[in-house]
C-alpha positions in Angstrom: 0.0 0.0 0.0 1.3 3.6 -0.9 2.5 5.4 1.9 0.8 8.8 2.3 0.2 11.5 5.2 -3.0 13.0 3.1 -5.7 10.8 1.4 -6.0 13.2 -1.1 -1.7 13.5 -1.6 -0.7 13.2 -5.2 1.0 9.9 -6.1 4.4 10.1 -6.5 6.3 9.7 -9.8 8.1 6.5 -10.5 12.2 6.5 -11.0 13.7 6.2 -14.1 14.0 2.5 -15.2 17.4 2.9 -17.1 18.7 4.0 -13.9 16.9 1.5 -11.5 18.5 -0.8 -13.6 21.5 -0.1 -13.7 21.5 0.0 -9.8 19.8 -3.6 -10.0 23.2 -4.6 -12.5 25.8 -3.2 -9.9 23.9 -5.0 -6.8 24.3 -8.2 -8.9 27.9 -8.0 -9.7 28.6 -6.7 -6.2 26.9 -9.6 -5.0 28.8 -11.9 -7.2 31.8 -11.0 -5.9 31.1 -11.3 -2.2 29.0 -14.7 -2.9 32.9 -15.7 -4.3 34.8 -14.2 -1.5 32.3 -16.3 0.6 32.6 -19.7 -1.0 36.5 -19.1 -0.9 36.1 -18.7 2.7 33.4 -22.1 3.8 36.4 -24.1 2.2 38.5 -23.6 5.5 37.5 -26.0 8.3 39.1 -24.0 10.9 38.1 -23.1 14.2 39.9 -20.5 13.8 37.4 -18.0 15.3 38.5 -15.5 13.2 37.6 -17.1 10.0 34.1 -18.0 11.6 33.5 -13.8 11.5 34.5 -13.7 8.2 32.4 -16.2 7.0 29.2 -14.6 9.3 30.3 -11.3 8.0 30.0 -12.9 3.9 26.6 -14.6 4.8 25.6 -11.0 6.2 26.4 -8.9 3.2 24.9 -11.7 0.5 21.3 -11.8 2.6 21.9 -7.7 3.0 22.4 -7.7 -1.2 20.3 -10.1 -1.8 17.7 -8.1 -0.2 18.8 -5.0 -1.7 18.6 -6.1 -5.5 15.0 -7.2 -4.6 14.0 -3.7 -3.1 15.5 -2.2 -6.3 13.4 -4.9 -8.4 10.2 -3.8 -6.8 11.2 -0.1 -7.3 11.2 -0.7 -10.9 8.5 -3.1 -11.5 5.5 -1.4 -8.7 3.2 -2.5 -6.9 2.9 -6.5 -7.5 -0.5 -7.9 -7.9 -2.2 -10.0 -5.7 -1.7 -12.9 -7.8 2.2 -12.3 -7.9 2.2 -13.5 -4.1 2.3 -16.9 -5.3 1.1 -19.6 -2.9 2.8 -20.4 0.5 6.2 -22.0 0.3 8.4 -24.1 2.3 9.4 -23.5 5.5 12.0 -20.7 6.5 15.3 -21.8 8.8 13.8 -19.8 11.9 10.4 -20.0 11.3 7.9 -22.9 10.9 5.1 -22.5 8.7 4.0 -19.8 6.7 6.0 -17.5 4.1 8.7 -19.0 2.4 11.9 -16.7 2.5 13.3 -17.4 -0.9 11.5 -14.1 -2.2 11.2 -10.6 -0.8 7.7 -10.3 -1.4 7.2 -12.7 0.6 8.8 -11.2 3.1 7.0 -8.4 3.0 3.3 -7.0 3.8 1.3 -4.1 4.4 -1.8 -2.8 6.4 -3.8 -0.5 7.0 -6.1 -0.1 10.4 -9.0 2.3 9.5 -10.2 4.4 12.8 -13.6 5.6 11.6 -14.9 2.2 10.8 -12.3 -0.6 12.7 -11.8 -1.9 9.3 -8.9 -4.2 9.4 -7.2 -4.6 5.9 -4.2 -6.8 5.3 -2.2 -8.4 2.4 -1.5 -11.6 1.3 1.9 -11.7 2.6 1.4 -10.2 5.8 -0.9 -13.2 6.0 1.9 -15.4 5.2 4.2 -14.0 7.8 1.8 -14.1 10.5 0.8 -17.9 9.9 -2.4 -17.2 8.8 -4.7 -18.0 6.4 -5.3 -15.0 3.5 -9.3 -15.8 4.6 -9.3 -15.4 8.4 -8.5 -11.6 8.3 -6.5 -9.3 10.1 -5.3 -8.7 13.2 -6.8 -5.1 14.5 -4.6 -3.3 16.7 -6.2 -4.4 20.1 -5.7 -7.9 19.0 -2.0 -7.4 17.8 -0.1 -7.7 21.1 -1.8 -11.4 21.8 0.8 -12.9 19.3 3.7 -10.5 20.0 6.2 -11.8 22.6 5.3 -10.0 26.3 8.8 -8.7 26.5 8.3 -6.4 22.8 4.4 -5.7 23.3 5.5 -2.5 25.8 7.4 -1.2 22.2 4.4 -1.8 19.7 2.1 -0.1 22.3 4.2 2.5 22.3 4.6 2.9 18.6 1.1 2.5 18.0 0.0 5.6 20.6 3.1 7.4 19.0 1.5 7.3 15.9 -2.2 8.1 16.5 -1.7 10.8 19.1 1.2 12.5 17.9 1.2 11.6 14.8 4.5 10.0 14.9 5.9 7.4 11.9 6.5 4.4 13.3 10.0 2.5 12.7 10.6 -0.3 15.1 11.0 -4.2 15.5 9.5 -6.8 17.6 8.6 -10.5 17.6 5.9 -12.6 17.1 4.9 -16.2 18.0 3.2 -18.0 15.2 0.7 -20.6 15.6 3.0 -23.5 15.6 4.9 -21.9 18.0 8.0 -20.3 16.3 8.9 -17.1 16.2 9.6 -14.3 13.9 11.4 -10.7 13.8 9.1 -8.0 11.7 10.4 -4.6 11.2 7.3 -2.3 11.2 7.7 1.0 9.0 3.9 3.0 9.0 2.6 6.3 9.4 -1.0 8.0 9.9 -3.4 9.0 7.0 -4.7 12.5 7.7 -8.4 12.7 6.3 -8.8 16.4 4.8 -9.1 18.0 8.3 -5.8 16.6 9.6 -7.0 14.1 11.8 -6.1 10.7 12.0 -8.4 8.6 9.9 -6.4 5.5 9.9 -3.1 4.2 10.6 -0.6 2.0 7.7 2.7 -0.1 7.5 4.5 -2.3 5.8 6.0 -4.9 7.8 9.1 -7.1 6.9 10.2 -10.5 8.1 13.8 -9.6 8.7 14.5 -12.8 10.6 17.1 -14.3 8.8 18.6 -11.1 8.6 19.1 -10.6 12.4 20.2 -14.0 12.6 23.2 -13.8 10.3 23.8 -10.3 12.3 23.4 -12.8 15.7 25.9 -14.9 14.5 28.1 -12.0 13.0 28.0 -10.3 16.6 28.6 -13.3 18.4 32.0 -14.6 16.4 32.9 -11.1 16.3 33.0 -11.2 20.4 34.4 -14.2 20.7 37.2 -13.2 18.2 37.7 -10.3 20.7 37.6 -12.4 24.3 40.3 -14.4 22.4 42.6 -11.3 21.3 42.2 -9.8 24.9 43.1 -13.6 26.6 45.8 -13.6 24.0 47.2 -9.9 25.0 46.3 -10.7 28.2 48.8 -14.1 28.1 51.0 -12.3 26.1 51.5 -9.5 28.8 52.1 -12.3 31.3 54.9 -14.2 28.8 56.8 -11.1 29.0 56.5 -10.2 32.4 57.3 -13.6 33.6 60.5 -14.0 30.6 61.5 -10.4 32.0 61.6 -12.0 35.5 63.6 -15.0 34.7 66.5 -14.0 32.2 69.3 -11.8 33.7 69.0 -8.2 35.1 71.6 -7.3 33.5 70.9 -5.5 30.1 73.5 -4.6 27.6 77.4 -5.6 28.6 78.5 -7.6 31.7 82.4 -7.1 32.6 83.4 -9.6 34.7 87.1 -9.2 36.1 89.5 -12.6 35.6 92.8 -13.7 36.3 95.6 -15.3 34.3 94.3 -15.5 30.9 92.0 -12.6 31.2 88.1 -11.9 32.0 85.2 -12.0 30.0 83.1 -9.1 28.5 79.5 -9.8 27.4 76.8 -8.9 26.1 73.2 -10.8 24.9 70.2 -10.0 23.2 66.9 -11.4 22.5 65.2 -11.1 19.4 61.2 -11.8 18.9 59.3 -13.7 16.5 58.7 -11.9 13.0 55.7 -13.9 12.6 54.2 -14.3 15.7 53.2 -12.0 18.8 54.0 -14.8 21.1 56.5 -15.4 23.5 58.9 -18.5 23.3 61.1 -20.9 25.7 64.2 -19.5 24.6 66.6 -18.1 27.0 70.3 -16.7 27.8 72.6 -16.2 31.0 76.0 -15.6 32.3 76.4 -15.8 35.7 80.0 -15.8 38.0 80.4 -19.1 39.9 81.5 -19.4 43.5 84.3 -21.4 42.4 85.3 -18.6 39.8 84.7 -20.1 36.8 81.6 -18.4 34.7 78.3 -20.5 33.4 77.3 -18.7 29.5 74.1 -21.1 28.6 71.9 -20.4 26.0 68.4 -22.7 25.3 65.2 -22.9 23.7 62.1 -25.1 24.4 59.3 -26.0 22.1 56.2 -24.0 22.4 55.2 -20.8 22.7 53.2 -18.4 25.9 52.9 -19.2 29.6 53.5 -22.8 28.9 56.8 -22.5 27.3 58.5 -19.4 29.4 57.2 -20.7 32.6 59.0 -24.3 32.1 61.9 -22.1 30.8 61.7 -20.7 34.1 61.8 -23.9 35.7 64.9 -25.4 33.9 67.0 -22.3 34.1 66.3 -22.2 38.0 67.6 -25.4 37.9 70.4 -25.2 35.7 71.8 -22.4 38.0 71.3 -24.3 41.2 73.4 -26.9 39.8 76.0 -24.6 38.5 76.2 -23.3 41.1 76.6 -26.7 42.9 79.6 -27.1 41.1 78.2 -29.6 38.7 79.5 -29.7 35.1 78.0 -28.9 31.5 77.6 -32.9 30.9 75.6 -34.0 33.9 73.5 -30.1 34.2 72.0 -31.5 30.6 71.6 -34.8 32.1 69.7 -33.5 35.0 67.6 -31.2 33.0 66.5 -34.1 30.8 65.2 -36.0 33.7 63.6 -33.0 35.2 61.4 -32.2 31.9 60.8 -35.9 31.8 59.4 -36.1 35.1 57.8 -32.8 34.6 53.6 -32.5 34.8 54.1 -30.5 30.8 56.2 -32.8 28.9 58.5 -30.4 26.5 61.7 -31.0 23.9 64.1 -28.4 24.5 67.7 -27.8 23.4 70.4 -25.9 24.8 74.1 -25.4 25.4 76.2 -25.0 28.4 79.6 -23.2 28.8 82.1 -22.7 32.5 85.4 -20.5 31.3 87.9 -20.7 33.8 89.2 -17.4 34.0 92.7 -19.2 35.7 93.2 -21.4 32.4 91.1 -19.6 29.9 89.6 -23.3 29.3 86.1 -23.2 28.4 84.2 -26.4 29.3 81.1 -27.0 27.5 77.9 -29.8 26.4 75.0 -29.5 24.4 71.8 -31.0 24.1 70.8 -31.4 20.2 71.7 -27.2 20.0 73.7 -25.4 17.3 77.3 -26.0 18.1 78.8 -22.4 19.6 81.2 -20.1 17.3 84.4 -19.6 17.9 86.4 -16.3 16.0 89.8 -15.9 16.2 92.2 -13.3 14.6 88.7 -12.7 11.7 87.6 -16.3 10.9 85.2 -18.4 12.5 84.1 -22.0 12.9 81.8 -23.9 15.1 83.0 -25.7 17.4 83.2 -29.9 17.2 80.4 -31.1 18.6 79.9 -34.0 21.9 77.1 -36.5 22.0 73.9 -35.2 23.2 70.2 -35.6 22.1 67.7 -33.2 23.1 66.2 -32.5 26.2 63.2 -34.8 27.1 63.7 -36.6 23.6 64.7 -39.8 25.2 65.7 -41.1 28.7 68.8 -42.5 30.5 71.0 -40.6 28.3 74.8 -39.5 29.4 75.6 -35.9 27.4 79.5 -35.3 26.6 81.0 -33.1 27.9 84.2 -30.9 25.3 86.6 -28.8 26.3 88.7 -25.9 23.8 91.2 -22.9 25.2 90.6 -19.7 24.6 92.9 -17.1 23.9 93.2 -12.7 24.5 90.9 -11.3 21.8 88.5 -14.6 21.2 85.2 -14.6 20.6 82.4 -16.7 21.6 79.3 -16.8 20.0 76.1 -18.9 21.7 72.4 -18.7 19.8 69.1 -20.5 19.6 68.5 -21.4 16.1 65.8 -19.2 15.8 68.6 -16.7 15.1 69.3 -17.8 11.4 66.5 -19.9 10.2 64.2 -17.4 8.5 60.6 -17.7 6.7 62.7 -17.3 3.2 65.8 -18.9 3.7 67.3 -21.1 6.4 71.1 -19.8 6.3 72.6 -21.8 9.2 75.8 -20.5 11.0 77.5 -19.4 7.4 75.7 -16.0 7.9 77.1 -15.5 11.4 80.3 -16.8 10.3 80.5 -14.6 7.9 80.8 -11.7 10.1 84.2 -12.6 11.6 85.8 -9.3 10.0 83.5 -7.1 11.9 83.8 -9.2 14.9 87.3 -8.8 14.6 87.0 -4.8 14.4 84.5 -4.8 17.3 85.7 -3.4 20.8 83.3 -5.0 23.1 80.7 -8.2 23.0 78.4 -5.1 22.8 79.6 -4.1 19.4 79.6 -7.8 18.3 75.7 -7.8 19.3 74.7 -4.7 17.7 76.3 -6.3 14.3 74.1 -9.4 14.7 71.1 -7.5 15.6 71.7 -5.2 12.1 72.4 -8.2 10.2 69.8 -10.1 11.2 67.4 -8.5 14.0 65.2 -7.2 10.7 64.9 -10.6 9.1 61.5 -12.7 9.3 62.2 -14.9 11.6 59.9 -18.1 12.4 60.9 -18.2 15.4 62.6 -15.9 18.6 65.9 -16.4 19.2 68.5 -15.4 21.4 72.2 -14.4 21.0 74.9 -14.3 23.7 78.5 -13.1 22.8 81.7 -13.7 25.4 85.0 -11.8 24.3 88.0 -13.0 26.4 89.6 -9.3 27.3 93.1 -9.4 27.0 
């Protein structure tokens, strides 16, 4: 039914049809594309929740389209006959019987509730959405709050009085319960029809079942905060990684002097470098730390996983490899030791790692290693790794015995100790040849500090898969 404010108002003209079509060709093509983008997207099975909002978000814009291109259809075509109803369909996904919801016509239905003489006059389709028969007639207004839900009929009422009082247009939503007991959104759009006085003479609308539409906008809502609880657990875990990583490794930031005798002390320096494809924190860690004894522990590590998890068992095993250290306990049995205690752990992990006492006295460096990169030795501008012992990694296999290797070094040496997050890179993985390869600079370097500002601008941009973390000991002359 036409909407009017005067019985007597002029109908209005029609829009052009070249350029209603047009709009109806764009809308189709538009819809197309996001009908693509949508399959695309229902081929990934992921929970992934996410992917979930994209897919609500695709279902969304096609009903939003789809609905659009119909509008635009009725625009150019009019007012539909009676006969162009059609018959009652099938049954919609959240309704039971009545309209089908392939077509917007059927989704769609008018009234008009005459005040002079409380006749009721409803369409076809609103028939259909209601559940009713096109013969048993309309609701009137006193009668249309029985079938809307209790919680909405406070709204319609208010609507309703809105609109014959003060002369209000109405523009609301609300619920209905059909006769089979399902339930339906309407959106109800209506206005009152001024008789040549300007009083009210009667009230119309046009309501729409817009039920599937508020369903895909339910589910669009609900990914969309569960995509958000999981970003702020994921920050939230995140925050704790750190804190709990910045807890664990060393105070000590930048270079630690430490004074030796006979051959000479050690200056160093370490760095940890993050992830360049992920926000989460890893098990990998670093430490030097002066021995009672005089000797110094240099260790370096990594455990598999990533968050709480990984840096709190990291906590765990560099606790205990500094308690044994500090015991007096060499390289060999420390990695034995931690492999029993991640064995007999309650999170079973794998985990690698290396671990170095210099005697300042003989400038020997005693060392083992648990399936890790072998450390780098550079000396007068050439490196090599050193030979590795026998050692599997960590919580890989039980009743193991690690080797244990010793090397002298001399004034002017440089260690090198990393995770192998360090050089294995989403492009490439380039192994120790691109740290060896910066003996010259190493060479030219006047502290560790220097040496790890060279590895961080040769490779603290690169994309790394994992974080890694490098530790560099220079035996000071």
């Amino acid at each position: 039914m036409p909407s009017h404010l005067f019985a007597d108002r002029p109908a209005p003209q029609p829009p052009e049809r070249d350029a209603v079509d047009a709009l109806i060709n764009r809308t189709r093509l538009l819809r197309g594309d996001v009908d693509a983008v949508r399959r695309d997207a229902s081929v990934i099975e992921d929970d992934d929740p996410q992917l979930r909002w994209q897919r609500a978000l695709c279902e969304l814009a096609v009903h939003q389209l789809d609905d659009l291109g119909e509008h635009l259809g009725q625009l150019r075509d009019g007012i539909p006959h009676a006969s162009a109803a059609g018959a009652p369909g099938d049954t919609g996904p959240e309704t039971s019987a009545g309209a089908p919801t392939g077509s917007l016509l059927s989704r769609v239905g008018s009234a008009e509730w005459n005040l002079l003489t409380d006749e009721v006059s409803w369409s076809d389709e609103l028939h259909q959405i209601f559940g009713r028969a096109p013969g048993t007639g309309g609701l009137s207004l006193d009668e249309l709050p029985s079938v809307v839900l209790a919680e909405d009929q406070p709204l319609l009422t208010s609507m309703v009085t809105d609109c014959l009082v003060d002369g209000r247009p109405i523009d609301g939503e609300f619920r209905i319960l059909l006769p089979d007991g399902g339930m339906r959104t309407l959106h109800m759009m209506g206005e009152p029809v001024l008789d040549t006085d300007g009083c009210t003479a009667s009230m119309w609308a046009v309501l729409r079942d817009v039920s599937s539409l508020r369903r895909s906008q339910r589910i669009v809502g609900r990914t969309r905060d569960t995509l958000r609880r999981r970003e702020q657990m994921a920050s939230a875990e995140h925050r704790m990684a750190v804190q709990l990583q910045e807890a664990v490794l060393p105070p000590w930031r930048g270079s630690l002097p430490i004074p030796g005798q006979g051959a000479g002390g050690l200056d160093i320096a370490a760095h940890y470098l993050p992830s360049g494809s992920s926000d989460l924190i890893g098990g990998d860690w670093y430490d030097a730390l002066p021995l009672p004894d005089g000797r110094t522990l240099l260790t370096v590590g990594d455990l598999t996983g990533h968050g709480i998890p990984a840096t709190s068992a990291m906590a765990m095993l560099l606790g205990a490899l500094r308690g044994m250290a500090v015991a007096g306990i060499g390289p060999g049995a420390v990695m034995g030791h931690l492999n029993q205690l991640i064995e007999c752990s309650a999170q079973p992990a794998l985990g690698s790692a290396v671990c170095c006492t210099f005697d300042q006295t003989t400038g020997r460096l005693t060392w083992a290693q648990a399936g890790h990169p072998a450390p780098l030795l550079f000396r007068n501008g050439e490196g090599h790794p050193l030979p590795l012992p026998d050692g599997v990694l960590l919580g890989a296999a039980s009743g193991v015995t690690y080797e244990q290797d010793q090397v002298d070094l001399l004034p002017g040496d440089v260690l090198v100790l990393h995770t192998d997050g360090l050089t294995r890179q989403i492009d490439r993985h380039a192994g120790p040849d691109v740290l060896l390869g910066l003996a010259p600079r190493f060479a030219q370097a006047r502290s560790a500090q220097d040496c790890v500002r060279t590895v961080v601008e040769e490779l603290g941009s690169s994309e790394r898969l994992d974080d890694a973390c490098v530790l560099v000991a220079r035996v000071e002359a």
